[in-house]
Every structure is written in C-alpha cells, then in structure tokens.
C-alpha positions in Angstrom: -47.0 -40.8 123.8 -45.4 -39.7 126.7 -45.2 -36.2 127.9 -44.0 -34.0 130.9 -45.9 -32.4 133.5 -46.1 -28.8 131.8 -46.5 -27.5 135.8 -43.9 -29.1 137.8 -42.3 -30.7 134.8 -40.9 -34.0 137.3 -43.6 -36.2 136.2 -45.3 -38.0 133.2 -48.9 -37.3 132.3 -51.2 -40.0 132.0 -55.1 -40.2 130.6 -57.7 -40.6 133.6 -59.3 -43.9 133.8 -62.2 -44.8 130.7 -65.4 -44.0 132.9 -68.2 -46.8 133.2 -70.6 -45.8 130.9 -68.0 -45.7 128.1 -67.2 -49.6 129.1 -71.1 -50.5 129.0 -71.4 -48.7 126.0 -69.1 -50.9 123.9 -66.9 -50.6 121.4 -68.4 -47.1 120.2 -68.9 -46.2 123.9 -65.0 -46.7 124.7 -64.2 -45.0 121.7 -65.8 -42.1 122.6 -65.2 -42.2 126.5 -61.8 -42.8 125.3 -61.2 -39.5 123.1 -63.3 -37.2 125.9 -60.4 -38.6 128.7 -58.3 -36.1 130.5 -54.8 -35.7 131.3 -53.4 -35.9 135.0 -49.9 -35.9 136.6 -49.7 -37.7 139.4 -48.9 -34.9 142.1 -50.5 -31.8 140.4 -53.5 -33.5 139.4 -56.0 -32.7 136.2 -54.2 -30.3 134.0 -56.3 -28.6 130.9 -55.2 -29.8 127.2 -54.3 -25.8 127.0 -51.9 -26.1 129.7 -49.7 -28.6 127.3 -47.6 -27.8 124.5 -48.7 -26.6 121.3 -47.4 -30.0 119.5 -48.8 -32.3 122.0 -52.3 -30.6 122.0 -52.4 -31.1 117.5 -51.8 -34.5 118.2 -54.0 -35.1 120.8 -57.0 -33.2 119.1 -55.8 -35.6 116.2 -56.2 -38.4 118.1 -59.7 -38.0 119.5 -60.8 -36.7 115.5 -59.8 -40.2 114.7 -61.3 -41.9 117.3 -64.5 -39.9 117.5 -64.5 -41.0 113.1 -63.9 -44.5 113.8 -66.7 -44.6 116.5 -69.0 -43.1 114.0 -67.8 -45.5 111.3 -68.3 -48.7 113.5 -71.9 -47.3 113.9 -72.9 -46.9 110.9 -71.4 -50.3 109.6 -73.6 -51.9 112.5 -76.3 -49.8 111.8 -76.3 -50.7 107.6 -75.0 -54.5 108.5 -78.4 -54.7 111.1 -80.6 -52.8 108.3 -79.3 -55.5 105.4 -80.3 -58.3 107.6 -83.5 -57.1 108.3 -84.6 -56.8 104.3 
C-alpha cells in the first residue's frame, strides 16, 4: 500500500527497516517488530501515523491488529504443539 508524503506530498512513504531484535526473535519476533515499524519519507523523515490520512491510518491499525493476532496465534500453537510432546 502505497501512500503520499502527507508533508511535502512529492514522495512515497515507506516502513523503517524491521530492527534486530525482531529478526532474532523469529517468526513471532518479526511479526511484532513488524506491526510496531514506523513510517518515513525519504526527505522529511519519520512522520507520526496521526500525520496520515484517516483511511490509511484504519488500515494500518488493521494491519498490525492482525499481525500482533497472528504472532499470538503462532505462539500458542508452539506453545500447545511443545506441551503435547512433552506428555
């Protein structure tokens, strides 16, 4: 999903890079490193979800609902799959 600088409105927003904790955290880590990533144009620099349309902010917060539910989801599936082989 691409979307405008909502400062100088010349550029494209893009997520900041997944930081290394998320990556040695696996799966769960990036999934969670991934939905706390901000947003940053490439001359203005960070930019606040607030900043950002009402319609692109929904769908973020959507996004990183989901992803936050999937990392808690791939837990727990670990978790019970780890606690089954154990009995």
């Amino acid at each position: 999903m691409q979307q405008m600088c909502p400062r100088c409105h010349e550029q494209y927003v893009i997520k900041s890079g997944i930081s290394n904790v998320g990556r040695y955290a696996g799966l769960v880590g990036v999934l969670v490193a991934n939905s706390t990533a901000s947003y940053q144009c490439p001359s203005c620099g960070k930019i606040p979800i607030s900043e950002f349309p009402e319609e692109f902010q929904s769908n973020v917060k959507k996004k990183r609902m989901l992803s936050i539910l999937g990392a808690v989801v791939i837990l727990v599936l670990v978790v019970a799959f780890f606690g089954w082989q154990a009995m």
